[in-house]
Every structure is written in structure tokens, then in C-alpha cells.
ROLUM-960470 format. One record per residue: residue in one letter; x, y, z of N, C-alpha, C in turn. Coordinates in steps of 0.05 Angstrom, whole numbers, padded with zeros to 5 digits, always signed. Layout:
AXYZXYZXYZ/...
// end
This chain:
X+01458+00611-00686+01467+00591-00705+01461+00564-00694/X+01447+00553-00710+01435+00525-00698+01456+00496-00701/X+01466+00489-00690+01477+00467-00696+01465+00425-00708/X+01472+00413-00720+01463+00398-00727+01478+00373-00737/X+01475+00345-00727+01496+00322-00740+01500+00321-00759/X+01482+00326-00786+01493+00325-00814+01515+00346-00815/X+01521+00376-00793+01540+00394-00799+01568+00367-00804/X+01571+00344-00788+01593+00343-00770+01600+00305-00793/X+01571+00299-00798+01577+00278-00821+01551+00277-00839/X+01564+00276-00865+01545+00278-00882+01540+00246-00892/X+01524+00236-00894+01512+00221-00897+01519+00209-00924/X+01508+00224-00949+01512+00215-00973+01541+00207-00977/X+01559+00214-00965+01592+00216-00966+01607+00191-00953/X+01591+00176-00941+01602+00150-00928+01601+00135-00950/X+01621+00116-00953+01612+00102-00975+01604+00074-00962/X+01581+00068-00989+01560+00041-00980+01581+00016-00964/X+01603+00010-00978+01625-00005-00966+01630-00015-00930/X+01634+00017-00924+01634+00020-00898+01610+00006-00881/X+01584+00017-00890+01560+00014-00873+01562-00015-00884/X+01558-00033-00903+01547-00062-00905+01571-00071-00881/X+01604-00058-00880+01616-00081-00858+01619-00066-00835/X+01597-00054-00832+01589-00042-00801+01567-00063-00795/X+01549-00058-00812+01528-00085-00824+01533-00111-00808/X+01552-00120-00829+01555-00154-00819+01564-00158-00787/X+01596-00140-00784+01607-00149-00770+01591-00138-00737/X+01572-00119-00736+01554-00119-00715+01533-00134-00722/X+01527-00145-00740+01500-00170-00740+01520-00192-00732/X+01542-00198-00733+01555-00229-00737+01551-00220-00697/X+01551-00200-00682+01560-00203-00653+01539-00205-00644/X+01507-00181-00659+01485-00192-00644+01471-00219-00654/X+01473-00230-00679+01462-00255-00678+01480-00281-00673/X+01503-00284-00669+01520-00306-00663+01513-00311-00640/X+01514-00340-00639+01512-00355-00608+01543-00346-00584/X+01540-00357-00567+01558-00350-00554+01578-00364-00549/X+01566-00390-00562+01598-00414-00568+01611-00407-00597/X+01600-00396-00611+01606-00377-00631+01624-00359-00630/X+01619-00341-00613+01638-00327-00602+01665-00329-00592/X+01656-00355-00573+01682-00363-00556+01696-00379-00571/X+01688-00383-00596+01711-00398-00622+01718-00382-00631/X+01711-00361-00635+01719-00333-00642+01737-00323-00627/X+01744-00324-00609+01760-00313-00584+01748-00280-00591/X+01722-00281-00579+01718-00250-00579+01688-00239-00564/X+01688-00268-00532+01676-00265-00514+01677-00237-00498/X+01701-00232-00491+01711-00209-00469+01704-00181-00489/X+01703-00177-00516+01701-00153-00536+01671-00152-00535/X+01659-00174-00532+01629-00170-00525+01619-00157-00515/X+01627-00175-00500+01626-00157-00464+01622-00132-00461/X+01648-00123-00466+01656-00090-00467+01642-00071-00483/X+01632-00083-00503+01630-00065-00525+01594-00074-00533/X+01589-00093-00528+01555-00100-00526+01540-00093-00534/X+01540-00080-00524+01511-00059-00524+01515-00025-00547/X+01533-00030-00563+01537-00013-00583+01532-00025-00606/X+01530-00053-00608+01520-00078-00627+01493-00071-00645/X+01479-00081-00626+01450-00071-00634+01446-00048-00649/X+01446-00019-00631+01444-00001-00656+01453+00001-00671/X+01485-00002-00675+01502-00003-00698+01490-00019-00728/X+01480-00044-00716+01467-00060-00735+01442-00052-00744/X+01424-00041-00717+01394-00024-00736+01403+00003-00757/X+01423+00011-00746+01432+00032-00759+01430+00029-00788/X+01457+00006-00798+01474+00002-00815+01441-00014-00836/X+01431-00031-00825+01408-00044-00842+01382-00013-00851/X+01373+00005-00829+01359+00023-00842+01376+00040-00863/X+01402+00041-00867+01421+00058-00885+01422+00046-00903/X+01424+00010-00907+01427+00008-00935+01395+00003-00941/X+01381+00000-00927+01342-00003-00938+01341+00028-00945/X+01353+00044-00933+01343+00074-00949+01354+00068-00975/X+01389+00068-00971+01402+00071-00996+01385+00055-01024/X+01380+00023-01009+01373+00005-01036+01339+00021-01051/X+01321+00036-01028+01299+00052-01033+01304+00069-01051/X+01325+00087-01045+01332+00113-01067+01344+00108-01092/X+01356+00079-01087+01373+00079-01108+01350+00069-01138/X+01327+00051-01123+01308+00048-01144+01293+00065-01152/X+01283+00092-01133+01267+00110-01132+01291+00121-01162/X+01313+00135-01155+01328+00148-01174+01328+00134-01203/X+01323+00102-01203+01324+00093-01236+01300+00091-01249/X+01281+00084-01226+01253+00088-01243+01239+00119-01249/X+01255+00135-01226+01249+00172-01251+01271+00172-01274/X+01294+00160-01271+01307+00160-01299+01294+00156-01320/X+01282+00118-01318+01274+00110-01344+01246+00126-01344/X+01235+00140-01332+01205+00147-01327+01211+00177-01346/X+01237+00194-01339+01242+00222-01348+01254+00212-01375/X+01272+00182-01380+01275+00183-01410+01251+00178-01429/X+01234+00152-01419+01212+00149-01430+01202+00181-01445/X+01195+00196-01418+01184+00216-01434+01202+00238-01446/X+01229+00237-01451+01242+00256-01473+01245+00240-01492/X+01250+00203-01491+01241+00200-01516+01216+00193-01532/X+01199+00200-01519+01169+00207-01529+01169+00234-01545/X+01176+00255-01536+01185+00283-01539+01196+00283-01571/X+01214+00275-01570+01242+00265-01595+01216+00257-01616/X+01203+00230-01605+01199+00220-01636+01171+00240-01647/X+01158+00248-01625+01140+00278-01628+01147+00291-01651/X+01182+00299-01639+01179+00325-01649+01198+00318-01681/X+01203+00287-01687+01210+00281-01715+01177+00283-01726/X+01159+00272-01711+01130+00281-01731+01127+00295-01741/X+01130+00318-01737+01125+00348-01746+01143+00368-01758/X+01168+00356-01761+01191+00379-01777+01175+00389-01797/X+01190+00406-01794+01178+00435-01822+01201+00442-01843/X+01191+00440-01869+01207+00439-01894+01234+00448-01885/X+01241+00466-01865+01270+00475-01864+01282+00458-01848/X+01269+00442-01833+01280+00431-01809+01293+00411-01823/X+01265+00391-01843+01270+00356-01859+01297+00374-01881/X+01299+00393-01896+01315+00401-01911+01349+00394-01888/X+01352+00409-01870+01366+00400-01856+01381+00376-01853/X+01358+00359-01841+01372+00328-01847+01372+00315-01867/X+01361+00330-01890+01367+00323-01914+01397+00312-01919/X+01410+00331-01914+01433+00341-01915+01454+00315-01914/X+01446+00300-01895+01461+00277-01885+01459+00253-01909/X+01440+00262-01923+01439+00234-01953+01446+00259-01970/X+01441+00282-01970+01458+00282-02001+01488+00291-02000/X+01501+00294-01969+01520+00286-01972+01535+00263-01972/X+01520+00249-01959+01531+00210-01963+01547+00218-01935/X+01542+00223-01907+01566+00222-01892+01544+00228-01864/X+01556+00208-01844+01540+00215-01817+01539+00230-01802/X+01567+00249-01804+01561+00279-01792+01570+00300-01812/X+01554+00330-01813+01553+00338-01831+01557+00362-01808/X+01580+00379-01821+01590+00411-01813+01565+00430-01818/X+01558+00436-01799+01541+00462-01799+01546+00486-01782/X+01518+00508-01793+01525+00532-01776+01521+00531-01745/X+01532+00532-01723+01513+00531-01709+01501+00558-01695/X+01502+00574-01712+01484+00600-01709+01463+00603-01730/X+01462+00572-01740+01429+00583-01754+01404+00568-01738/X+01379+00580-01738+01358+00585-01724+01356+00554-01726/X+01351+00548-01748+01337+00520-01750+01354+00500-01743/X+01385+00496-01745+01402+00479-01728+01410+00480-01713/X+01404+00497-01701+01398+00502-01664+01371+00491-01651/X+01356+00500-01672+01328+00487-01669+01330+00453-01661/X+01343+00443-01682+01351+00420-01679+01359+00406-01659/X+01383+00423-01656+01399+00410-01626+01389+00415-01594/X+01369+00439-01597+01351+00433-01569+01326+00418-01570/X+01316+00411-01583+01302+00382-01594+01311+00355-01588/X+01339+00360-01595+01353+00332-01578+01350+00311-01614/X+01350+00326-01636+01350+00315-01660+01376+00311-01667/X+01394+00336-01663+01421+00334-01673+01439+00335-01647/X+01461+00327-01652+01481+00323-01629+01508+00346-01639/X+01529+00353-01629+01553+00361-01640+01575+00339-01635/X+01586+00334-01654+01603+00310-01657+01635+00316-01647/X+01638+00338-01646+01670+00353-01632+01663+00381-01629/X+01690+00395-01617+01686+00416-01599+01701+00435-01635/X+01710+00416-01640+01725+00439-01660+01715+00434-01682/X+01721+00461-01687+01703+00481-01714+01714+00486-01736/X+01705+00490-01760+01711+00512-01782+01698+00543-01781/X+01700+00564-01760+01688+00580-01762+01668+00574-01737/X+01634+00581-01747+01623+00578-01736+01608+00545-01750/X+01620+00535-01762+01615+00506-01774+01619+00485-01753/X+01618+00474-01746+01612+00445-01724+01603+00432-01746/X+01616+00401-01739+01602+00375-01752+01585+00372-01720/X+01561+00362-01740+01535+00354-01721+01532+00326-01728/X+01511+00304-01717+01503+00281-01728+01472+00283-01716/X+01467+00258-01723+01429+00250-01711+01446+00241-01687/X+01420+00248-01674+01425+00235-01643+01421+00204-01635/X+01428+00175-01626+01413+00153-01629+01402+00142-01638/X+01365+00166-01617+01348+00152-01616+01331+00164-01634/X+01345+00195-01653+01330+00202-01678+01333+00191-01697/X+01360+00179-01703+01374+00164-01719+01350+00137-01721/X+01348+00124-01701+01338+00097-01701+01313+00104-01708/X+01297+00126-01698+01267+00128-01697+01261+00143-01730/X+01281+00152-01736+01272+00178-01761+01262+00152-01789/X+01242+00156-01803+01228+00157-01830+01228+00173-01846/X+01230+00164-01877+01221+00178-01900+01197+00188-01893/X+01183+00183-01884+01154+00201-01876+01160+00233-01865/X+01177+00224-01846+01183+00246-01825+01194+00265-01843/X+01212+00255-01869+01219+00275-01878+01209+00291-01910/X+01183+00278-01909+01164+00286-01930+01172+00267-01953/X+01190+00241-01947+01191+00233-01978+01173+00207-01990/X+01177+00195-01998+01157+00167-02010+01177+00150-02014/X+01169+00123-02016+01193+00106-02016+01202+00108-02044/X+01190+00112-02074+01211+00105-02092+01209+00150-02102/X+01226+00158-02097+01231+00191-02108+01223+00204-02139/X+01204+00210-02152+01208+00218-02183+01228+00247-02180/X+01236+00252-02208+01252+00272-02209+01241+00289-02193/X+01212+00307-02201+01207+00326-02195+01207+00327-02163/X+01206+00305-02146+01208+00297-02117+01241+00304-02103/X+01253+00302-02135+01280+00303-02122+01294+00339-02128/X+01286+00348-02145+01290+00375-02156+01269+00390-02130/X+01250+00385-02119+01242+00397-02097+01255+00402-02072/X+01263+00380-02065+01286+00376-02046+01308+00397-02049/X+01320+00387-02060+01348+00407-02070+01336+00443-02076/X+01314+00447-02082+01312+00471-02076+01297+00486-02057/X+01300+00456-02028+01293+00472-02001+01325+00470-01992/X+01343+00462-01991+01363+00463-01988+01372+00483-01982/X+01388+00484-01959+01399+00512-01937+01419+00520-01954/X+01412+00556-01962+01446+00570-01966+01463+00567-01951/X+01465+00564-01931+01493+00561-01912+01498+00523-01923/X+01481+00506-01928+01492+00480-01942+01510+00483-01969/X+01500+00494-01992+01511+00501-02013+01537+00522-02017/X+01532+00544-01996+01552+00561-02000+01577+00554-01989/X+01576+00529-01957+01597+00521-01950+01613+00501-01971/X+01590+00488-01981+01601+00460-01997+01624+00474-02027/X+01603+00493-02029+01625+00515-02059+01647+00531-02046/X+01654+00532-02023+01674+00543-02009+01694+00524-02012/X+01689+00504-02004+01709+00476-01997+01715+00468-02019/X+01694+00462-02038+01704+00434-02064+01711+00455-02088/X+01705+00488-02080+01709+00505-02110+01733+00524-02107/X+01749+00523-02091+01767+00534-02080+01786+00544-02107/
// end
């Protein structure tokens, strides 16, 4: 069994706090003058302790130059990994398929921003690993969840996306309504036909 200093301190676990006033207060001993010091009353701690200065201070400066390194490395793959899921997102609003746009139909012809659905049907599941639809609470009617648009589908989505034209003729609108999900209609006649 091999032994090793990260066994004994882990690194990520210090907090930044510590190392910047390990930082200062060993830079204030190796770069202060020595009349500095002795206004300090902290000639004789010098002394004694000296030569633990220096490294302490190369130490504490390569810890936060790593830390301030990773910490940008870690936000530029953030915005770099959101960039590309929301590239992904508005992709994959290009291309919905009649059952999918029927779906978010749903949200104008009910007039309401989250709308109860199944979430055991194919295509609103479809949805929500897409990153199109969100679940808006944990609690249910059944297997019904209110869902909503997510953001950045919300912000990015078009009448295009969802096959319509800006002004609707009837026959545009009678099409619609009969791509419309049985699990939409049968819940809605459950509730309001009671």
C-alpha cells in the first residue's frame, strides 16, 4: 500500500481564504524591509521562523495561479458546453415533427404556461430529453405533471418551428386541432366534463 500527501490533505478542501492569508502574511515577511519589521515588533519571529517564509509564499502564489487557471479553464468549458446544448435546443426546435409542434401547441390553445401532461408519453418525454420542455413541480395528477418550455426554447421557439404562418385561415386552424394529442383532449374532458 503506497502512501501519499494528498492521503493526509486534500487540496481541493482548503479553502481559497486560508491560502491568500498564508499568501500575504508570508509575502508581507519576505518582501518587507527590516525597519518594517522592527515597527512591526516582529524582528525576533523572523528570525526563528525565516526560512519557512519563502516557500510558504511560493507555495500559496502557485495555489492561487493554479486555482485562478482552473477556475477560468472550468467557465470557458461551461459557456463552451452551453454554447453547444444551446445550439442543440434551437436544432432540435428546427425540426419537430407534427406530434412534437402538436404538443406545444398545447400551451396556446390552452392559454396557460404550463400545461399537465403525460409523462409516459413517447413524444413528451421526447421533449423533455431535448431540453424543450421542463417539469414545473414534483407533484402530479396521476401520471400528469405540469410541464412548461424551457427559457431558452421559450425565447428561441417560432411560428415557423411550429408549422404555422403569421395570419391562420380556418382550414390552418381545423388542422391543428386534429393533430392534437388524445391524452390532451381526454384529460381536458376529464376535468371540465366531470
Amino acid at each position: 500500500m503506497s502512501f501519499k500527501i494528498s492521503d493526509l490533505i486534500d487540496l481541493d478542501k482548503i479553502p481559497m481564504k486560508i491560502i491568500i492569508f498564508l499568501g500575504i502574511v508570508s509575502g508581507i515577511f519576505v518582501l518587507a524591509s527590516d525597519s518594517f519589521l522592527r515597527i512591526l515588533k516582529m524582528t525576533e519571529f523572523e528570525e526563528d521562523y525565516g526560512k519557512f517564509f519563502g516557500p510558504i509564499f511560493i507555495a500559496s502564489i502557485a495555489f492561487i495561479g493554479l486555482s485562478v487557471i482552473y477556475y477560468i479553464k472550468d467557465k470557458l468549458e461551461y459557456q463552451f458546453n452551453r454554447n453547444k446544448g444551446n445550439k442543440i435546443i434551437i436544432e432540435e426546435l428546427e425540426s419537430l415533427d407534427p406530434f412534437e409542434q402538436s404538443v406545444i401547441w398545447e400551451f396556446a390553445i390552452q392559454q396557460k404556461k404550463s400545461v399537465k401532461m403525460p409523462i409516459d408519453n413517447s413524444t413528451v418525454v421526447g421533449l423533455i430529453n431535448k431540453e424543450i420542455l421542463k417539469r414545473v413541480s414534483n407533484i402530479g395528477d396521476g401520471l400528469y405533471f405540469p410541464l412548461t418550455l424551457t427559457t431558452l426554447a421559450d425565447r428561441k421557439l417560432k411560428e415557423t418551428h411550429l408549422g404555422l404562418s403569421k395570419e391562420l385561415t380556418e382550414e390552418e386552424l381545423s388542422e391543428i386541432f386534429s393533430f392534437r394529442p388524445d391524452w390532451a383532449t381526454d384529460y381536458f374532458y376529464q376535468q371540465h366534463c366531470k
